[in-house]
C-alpha positions in Angstrom: 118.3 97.2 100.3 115.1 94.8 100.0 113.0 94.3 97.0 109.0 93.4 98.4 106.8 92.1 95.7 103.8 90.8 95.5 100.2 91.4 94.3 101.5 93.7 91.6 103.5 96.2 93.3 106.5 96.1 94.0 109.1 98.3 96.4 112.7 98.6 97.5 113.0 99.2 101.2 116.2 100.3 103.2 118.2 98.7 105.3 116.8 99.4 108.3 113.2 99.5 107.3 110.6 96.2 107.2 107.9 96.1 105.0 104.9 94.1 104.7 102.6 93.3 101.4 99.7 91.1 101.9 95.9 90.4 100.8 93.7 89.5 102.9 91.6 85.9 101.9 87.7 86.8 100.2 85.0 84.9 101.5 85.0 81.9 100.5 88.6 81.7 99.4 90.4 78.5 100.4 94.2 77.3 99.3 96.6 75.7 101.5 99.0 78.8 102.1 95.6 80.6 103.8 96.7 78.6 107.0 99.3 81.1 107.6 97.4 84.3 107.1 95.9 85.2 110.6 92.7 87.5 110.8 89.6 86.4 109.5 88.1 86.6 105.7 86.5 89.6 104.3 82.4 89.2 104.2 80.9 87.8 101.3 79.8 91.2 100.3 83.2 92.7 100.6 86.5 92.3 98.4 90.0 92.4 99.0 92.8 94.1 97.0 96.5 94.7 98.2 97.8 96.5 101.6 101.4 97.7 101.6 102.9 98.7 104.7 107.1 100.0 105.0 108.7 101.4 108.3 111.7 102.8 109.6 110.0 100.5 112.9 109.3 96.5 113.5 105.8 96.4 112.8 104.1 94.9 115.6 101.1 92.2 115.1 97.6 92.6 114.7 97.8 96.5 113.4 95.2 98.1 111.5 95.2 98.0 107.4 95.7 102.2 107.5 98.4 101.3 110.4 96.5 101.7 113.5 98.8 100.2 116.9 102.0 101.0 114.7 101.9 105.1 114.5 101.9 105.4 118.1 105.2 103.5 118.5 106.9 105.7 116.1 109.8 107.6 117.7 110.9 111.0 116.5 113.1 110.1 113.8 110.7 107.3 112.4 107.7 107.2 109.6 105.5 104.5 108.4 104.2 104.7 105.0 101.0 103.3 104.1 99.9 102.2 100.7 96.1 100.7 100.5 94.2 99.2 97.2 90.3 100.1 96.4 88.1 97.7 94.1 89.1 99.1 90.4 86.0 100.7 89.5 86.9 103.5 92.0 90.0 104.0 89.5 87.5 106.2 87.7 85.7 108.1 90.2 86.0 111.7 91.3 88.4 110.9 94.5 90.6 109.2 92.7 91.3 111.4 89.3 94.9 112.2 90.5 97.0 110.3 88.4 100.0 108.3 89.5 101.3 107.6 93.1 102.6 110.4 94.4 106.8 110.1 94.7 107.8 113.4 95.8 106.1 114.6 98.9 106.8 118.2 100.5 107.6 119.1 104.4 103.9 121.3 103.9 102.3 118.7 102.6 101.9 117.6 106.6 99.9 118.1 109.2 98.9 116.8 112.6 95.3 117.3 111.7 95.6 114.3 109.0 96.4 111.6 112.0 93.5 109.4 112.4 93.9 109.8 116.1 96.4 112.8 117.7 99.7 111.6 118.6 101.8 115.0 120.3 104.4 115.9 117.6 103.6 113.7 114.9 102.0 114.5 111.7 100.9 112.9 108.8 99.7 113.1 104.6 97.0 111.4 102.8 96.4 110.8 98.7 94.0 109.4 96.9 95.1 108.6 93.3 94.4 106.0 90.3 97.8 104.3 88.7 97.4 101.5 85.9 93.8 101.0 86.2 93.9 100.7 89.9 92.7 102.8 92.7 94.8 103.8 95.9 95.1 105.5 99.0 98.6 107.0 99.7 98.8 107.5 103.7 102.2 108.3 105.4 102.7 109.1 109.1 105.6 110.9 110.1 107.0 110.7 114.0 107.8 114.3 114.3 106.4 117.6 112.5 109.3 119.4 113.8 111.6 117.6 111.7 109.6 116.9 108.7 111.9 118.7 106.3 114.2 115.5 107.1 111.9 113.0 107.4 109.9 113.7 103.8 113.1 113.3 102.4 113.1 109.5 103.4 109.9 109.0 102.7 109.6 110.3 99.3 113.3 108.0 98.6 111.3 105.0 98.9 108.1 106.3 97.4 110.3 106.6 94.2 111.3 102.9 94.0 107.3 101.9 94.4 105.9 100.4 91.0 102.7 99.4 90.0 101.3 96.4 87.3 97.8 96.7 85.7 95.3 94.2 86.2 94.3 91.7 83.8 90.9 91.0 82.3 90.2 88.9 84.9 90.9 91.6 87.7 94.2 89.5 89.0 97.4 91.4 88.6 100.4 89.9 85.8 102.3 88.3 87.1 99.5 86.9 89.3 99.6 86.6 93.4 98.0 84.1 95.2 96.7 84.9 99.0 99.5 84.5 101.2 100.9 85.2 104.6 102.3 88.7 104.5 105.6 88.8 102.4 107.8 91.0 104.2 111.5 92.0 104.0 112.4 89.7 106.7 111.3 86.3 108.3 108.6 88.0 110.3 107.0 86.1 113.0 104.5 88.5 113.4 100.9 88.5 112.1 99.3 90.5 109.7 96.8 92.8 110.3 93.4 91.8 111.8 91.0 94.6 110.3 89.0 93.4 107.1 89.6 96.3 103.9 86.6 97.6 103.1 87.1 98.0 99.3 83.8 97.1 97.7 83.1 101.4 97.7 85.1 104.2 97.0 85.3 106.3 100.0 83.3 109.3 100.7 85.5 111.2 102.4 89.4 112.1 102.5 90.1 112.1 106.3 92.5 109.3 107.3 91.8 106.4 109.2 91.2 102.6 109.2 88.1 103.0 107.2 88.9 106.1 105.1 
């Protein structure tokens, strides 16, 4: 097993599985590690928060921040679980007023109408929720509905090792993490993903995608 941390979350991945928790730079935001993050800087009217990505697959470079070019590469017994940060005023809005990640998810709690895009056979979950001051999007693809009784049960394992710090008055997370290249549970040589969050809104609606 593999403990990820960084930005104030924290998870313990599988053998097997590769994980990847990054922010992407703000405008303006310069520091000698940003060399290494690839993808370009969020507008100056946008923020950044943290993006959490774990697999059962090698994540492949360049995929979207709600895992767009990864879920079709999933094979039958694989899932990709998805894990997406909101500016913290959302924390107190409607969408959000579930409390705590979700750690135990259901077989039912799937459907192929979730998937941002229709992949034959697979299937997928979505959550908004609000844990330590901080507002989150919960989004977990699975690569086959037919066997989601045995996948949920590896998905909701690692959901239950995923812990979250509060900010602190300054809006940072303690301990603090600077913008990095992706840490990951291996030496990746892949990049991170090229889509900018769009965090400075809450969104308006609950269907999944790379700009939920």
């Amino acid at each position: 097993m593999t403990d990820l941390t960084a930005h104030g979350i924290q998870v313990t991945l599988p053998t097997g599985w590769e994980g990847r928790l990054f922010r992407r730079p703000r405008a303006g935001e310069i520091a000698a590690a940003d060399a290494h993050v690839q993808g370009a800087a969020a507008a100056p009217a946008e923020s950044t928060n943290a993006v959490l990505h774990v697999s059962t697959i090698a994540l492949p470079p360049g995929i979207g921040d709600f895992a767009s070019g990864a879920v079709d590469k999933l094979g039958d017994d694989d899932v990709i679980v998805v894990l997406f940060e909101y500016d913290p005023e959302a924390a107190g809005t409607p969408l959000f007023k579930a409390a705590g990640i979700p750690r135990v998810l259901q077989a039912d709690d799937f459907s192929p109408n979730v998937m941002q895009r229709a992949v034959r056979g697979q299937a997928g979950v979505q959550r908004f929720f609000h844990d330590q001051g901080r507002a989150f999007c919960l989004y977990v693809v699975i690569g086959s509905f037919v066997r989601r009784r045995d996948l949920v049960k590896r998905v909701s394992a690692v959901l239950a090792t995923v812990t979250i710090d509060p900010l602190d008055a300054t809006g940072t997370t303690t301990p603090s993490s600077s913008t990095t290249a992706p840490t990951t549970s291996t030496a990746p040589t892949t990049e991170g993903p090229t889509e900018v969050p769009t965090t400075t809104v809450a969104p308006t609606t609950t269907t999944a995608g790379d700009a939920p």
